[in-house]
DSSP file (Angstrom, degrees, kcal/mol; ACC not computed):
  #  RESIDUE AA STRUCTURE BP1 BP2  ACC     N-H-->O    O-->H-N    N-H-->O    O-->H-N    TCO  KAPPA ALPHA  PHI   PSI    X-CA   Y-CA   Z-CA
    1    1 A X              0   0    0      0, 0.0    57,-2.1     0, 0.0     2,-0.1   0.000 360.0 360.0 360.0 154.9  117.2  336.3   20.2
    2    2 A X        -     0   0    0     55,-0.2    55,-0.2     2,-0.0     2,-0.0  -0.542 360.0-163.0-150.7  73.3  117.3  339.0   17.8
    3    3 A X        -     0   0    0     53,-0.1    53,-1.6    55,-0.1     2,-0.3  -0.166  15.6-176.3 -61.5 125.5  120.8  339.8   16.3
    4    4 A X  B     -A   55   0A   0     51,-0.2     2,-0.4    46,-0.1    51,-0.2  -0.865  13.2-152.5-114.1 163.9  122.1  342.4   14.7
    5    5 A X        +     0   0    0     49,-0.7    48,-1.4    -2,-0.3    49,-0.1  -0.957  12.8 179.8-133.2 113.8  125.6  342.5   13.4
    6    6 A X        -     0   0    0     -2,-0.4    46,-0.1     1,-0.3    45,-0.0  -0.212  41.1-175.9-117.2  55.2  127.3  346.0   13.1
    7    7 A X  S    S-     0   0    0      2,-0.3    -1,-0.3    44,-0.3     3,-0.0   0.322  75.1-170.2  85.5-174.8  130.0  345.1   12.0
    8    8 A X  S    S-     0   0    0     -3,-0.1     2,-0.2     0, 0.0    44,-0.1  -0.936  96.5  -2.0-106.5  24.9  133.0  345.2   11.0
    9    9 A X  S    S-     0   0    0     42,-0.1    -2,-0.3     1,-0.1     2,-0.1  -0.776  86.8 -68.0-114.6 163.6  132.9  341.7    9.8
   10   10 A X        -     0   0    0     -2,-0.2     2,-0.3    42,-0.1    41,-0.2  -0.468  51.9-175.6 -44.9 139.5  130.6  338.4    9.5
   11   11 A X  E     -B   50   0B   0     39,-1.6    39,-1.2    40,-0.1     2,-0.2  -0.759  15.1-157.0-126.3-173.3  129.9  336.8   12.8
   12   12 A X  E     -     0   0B   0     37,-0.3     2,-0.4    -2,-0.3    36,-0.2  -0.938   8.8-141.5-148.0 162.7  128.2  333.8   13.9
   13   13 A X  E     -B   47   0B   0     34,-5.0    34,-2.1    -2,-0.2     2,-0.3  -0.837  10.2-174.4-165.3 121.9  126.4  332.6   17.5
   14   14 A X  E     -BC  46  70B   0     56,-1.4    56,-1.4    -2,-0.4     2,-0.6  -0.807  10.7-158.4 -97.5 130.9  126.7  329.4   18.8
   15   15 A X  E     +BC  45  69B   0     30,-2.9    29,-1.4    -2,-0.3    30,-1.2  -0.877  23.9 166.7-114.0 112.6  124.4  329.0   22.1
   16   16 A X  E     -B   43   0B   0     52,-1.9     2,-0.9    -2,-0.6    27,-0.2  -0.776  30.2-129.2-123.8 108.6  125.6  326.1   24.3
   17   17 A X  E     +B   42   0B   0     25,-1.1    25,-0.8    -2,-0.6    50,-0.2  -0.314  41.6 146.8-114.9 158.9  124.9  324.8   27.8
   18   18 A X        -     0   0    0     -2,-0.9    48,-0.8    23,-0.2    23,-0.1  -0.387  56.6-137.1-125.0-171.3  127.4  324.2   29.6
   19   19 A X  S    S+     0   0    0     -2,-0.1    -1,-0.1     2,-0.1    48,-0.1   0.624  81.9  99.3-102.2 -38.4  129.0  324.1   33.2
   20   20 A X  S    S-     0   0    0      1,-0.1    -2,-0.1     4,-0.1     5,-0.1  -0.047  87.1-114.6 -86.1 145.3  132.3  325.5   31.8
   21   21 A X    >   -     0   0    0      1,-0.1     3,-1.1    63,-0.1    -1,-0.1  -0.354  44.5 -95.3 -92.6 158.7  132.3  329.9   32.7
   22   22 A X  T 3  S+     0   0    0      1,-0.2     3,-0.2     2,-0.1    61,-0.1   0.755 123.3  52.3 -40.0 -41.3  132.2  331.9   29.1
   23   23 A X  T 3  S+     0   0    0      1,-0.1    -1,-0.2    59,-0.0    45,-0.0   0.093  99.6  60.1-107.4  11.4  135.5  332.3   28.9
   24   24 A X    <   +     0   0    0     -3,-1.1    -1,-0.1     2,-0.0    -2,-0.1  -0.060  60.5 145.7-121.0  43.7  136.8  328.8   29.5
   25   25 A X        -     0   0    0     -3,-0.2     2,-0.5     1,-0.1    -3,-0.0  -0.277  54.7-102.3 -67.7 162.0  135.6  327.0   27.1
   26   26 A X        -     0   0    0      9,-0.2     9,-4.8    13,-0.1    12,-0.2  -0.538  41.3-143.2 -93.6 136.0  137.7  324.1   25.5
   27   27 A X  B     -E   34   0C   0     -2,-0.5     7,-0.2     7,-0.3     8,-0.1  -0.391  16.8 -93.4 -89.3 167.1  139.3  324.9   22.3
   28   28 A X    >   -     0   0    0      5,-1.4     3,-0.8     6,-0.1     7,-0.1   0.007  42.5 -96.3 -68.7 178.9  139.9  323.2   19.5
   29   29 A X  T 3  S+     0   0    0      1,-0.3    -1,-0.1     2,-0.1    -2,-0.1   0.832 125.1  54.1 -72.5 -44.5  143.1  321.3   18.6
   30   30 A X  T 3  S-     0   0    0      3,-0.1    -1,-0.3     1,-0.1    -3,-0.0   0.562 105.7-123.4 -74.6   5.3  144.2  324.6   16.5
   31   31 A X  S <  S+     0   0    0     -3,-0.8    47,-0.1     2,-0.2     3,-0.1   0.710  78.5 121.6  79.5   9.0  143.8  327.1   19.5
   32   32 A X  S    S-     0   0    0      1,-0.3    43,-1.9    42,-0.1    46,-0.3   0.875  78.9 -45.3 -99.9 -19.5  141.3  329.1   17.1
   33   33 A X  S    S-     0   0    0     41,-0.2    -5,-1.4    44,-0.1    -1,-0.3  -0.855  90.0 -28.0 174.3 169.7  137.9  329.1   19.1
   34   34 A X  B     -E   27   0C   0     -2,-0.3     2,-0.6    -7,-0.2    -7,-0.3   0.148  55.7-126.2 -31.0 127.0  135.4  326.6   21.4
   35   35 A X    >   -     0   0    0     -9,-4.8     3,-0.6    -8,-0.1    -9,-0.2  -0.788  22.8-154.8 -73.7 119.2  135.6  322.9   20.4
   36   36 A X  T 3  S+     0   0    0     -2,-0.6     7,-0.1     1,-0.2    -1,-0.1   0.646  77.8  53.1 -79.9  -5.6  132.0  322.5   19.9
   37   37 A X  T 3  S+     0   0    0      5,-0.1    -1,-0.2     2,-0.1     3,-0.1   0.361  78.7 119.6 -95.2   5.6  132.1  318.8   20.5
   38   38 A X    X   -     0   0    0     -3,-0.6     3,-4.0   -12,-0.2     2,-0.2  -0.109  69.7 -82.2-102.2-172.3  133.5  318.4   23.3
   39   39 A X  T 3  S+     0   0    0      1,-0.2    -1,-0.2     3,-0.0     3,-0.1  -0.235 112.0  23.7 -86.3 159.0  132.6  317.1   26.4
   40   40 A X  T 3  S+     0   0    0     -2,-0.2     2,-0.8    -3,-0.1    -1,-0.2  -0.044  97.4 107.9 111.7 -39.6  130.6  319.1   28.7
   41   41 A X    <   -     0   0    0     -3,-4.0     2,-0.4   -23,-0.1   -23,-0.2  -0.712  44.2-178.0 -89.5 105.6  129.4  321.2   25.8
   42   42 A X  E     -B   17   0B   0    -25,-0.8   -25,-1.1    -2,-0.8     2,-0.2  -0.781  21.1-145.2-107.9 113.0  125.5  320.6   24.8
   43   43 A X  E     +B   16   0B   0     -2,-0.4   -27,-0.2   -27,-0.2     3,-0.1  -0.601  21.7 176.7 -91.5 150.8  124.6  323.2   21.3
   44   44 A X  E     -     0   0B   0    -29,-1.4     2,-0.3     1,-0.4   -28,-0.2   0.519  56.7 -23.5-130.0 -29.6  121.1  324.3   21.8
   45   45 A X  E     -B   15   0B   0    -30,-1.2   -30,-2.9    15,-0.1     2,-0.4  -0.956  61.1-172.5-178.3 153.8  120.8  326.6   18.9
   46   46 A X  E     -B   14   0B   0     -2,-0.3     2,-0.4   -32,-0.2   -32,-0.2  -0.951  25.5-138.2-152.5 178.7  122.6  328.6   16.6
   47   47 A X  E     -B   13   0B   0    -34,-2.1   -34,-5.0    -2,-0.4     3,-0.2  -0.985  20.9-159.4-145.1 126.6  123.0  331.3   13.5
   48   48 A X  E    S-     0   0B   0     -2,-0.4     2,-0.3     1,-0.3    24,-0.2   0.989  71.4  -0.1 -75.4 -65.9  125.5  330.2   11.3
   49   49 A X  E     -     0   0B   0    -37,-0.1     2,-0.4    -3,-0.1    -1,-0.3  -0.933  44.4-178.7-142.2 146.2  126.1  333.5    9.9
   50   50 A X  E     -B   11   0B   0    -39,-1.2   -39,-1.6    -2,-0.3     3,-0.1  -0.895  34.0-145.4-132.8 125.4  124.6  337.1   10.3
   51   51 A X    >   -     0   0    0     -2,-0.4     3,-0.8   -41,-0.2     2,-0.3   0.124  44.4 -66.7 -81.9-156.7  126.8  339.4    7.4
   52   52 A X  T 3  S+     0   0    0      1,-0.2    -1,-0.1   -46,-0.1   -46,-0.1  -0.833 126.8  11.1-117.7 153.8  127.5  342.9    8.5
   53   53 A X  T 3  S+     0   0    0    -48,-1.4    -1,-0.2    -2,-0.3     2,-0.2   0.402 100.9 129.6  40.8  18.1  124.6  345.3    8.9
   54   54 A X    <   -     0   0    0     -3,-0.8   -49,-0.7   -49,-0.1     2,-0.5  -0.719  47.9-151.0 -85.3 132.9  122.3  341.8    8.5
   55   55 A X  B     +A    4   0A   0    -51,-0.2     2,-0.3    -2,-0.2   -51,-0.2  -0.880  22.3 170.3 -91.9 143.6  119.6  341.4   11.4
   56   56 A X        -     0   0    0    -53,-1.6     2,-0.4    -2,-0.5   -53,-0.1  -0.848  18.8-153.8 -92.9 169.8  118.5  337.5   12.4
   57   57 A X        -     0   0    0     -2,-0.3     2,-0.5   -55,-0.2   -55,-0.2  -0.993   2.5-165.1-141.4 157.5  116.5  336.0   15.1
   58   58 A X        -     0   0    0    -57,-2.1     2,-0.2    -2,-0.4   -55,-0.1  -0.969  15.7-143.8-137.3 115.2  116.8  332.6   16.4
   59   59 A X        +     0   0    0     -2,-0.5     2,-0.4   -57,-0.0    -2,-0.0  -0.577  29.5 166.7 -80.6 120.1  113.7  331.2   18.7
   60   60 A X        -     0   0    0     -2,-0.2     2,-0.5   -15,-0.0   -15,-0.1  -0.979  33.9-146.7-147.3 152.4  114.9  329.1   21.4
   61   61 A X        -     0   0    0     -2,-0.4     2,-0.3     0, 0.0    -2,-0.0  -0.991  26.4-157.6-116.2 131.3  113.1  327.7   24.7
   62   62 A X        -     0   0    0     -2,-0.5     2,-0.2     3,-0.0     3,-0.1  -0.638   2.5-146.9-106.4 126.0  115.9  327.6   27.4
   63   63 A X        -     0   0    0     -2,-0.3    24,-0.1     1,-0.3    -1,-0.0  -0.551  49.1 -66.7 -86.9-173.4  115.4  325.2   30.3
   64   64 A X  S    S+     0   0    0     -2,-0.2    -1,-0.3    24,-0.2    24,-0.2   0.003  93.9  89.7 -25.8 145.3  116.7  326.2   33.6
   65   65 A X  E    S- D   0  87B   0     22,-2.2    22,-3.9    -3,-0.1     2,-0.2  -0.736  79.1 -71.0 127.0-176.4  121.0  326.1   33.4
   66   66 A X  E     - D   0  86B   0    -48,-0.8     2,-0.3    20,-0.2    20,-0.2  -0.759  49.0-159.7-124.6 158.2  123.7  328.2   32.6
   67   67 A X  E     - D   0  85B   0     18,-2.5    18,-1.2    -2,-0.2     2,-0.4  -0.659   9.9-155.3-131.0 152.7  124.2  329.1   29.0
   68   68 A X  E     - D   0  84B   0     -2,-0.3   -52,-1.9    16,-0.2     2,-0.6  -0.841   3.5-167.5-139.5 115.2  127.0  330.2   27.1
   69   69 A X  E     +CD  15  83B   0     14,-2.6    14,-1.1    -2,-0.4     2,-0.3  -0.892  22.1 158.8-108.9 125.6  126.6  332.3   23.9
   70   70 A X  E     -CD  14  82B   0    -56,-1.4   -56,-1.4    -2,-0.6     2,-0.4  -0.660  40.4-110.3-138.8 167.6  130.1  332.7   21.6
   71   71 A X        -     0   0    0     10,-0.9   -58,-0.2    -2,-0.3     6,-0.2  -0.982  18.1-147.8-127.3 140.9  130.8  333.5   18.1
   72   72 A X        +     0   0    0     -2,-0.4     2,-1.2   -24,-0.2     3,-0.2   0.393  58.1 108.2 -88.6  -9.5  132.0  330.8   16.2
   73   73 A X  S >  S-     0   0    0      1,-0.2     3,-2.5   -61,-0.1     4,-0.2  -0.627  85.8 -76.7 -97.8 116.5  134.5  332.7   13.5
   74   74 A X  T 3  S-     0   0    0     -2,-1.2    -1,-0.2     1,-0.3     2,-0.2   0.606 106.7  -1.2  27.8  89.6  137.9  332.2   14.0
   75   75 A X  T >  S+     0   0    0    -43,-1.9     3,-0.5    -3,-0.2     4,-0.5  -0.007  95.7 105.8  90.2 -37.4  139.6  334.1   16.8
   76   76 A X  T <>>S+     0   0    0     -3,-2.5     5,-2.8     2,-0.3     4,-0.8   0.692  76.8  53.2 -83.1 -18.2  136.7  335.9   17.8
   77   77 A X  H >>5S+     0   0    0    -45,-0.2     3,-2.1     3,-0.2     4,-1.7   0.983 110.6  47.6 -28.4 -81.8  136.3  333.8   21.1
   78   78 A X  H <45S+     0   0    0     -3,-0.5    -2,-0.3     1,-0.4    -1,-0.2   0.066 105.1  59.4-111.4  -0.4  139.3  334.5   21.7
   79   79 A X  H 345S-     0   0    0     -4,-0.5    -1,-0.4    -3,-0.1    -3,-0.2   0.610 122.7 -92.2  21.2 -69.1  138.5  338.1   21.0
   80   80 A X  H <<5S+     0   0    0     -3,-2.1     2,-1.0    -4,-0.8    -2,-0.2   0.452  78.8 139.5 101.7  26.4  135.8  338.4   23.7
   81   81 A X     << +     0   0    0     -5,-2.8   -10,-0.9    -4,-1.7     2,-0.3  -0.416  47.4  85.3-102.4  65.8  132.8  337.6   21.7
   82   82 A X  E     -D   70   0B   0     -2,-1.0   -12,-0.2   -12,-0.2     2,-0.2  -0.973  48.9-169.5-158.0 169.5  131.0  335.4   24.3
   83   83 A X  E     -D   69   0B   0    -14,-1.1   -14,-2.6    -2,-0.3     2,-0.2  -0.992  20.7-122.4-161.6 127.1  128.8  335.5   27.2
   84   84 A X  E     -D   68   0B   0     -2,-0.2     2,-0.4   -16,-0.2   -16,-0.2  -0.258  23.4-177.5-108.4 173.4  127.4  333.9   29.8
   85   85 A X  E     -D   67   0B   0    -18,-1.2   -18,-2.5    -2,-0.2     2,-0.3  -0.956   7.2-165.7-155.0 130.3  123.4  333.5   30.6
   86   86 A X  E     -D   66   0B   0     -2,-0.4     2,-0.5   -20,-0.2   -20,-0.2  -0.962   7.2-157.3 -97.6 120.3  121.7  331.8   33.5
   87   87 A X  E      D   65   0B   0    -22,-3.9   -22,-2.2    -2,-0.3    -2,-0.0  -0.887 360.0 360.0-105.8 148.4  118.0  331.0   33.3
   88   88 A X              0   0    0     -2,-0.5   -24,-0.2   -24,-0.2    -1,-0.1  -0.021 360.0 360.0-102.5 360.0  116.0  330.6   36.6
């Protein structure tokens, strides 16, 4: 993957697979974005953080499944920063 962040803040991108659709994942205790332990959820790779106007890339080999990719900072789950991916 090859991330750019334009802004206007830090993000982060968690990639996890799961069963669970993009936009039910199970939250944490505060309500503030995806508990990342829980069960059902398997973390496969991540970028902790990408700063504004910072590119990364993150290498990952995907098996077969459904995928979920979120940003981990505060609220922005809950936002709409996630997405779902199936690989064939």
């Amino acid at each position: 993957l090859h991330v750019t962040n334009a802004g206007p803040s830090a993000h982060g991108l968690y990639i996890d697979r799961t069963e669970f659709s993009s936009g039910a994942l199970p939250l944490r205790k505060d309500n503030l974005g995806p508990d990342e332990h829980a069960k059902g959820m398997h973390l496969v790779g991540s970028i902790d953080e990408v700063g504004l106007n910072e590119t990364r890339d993150l290498r990952l080999h995907l098996r077969p499944g459904h995928y979920v990719l979120w940003c981990n900072r505060e609220g922005h789950y809950l936002g709409g920063m996630h997405t779902r991916l199936t690989v064939r």
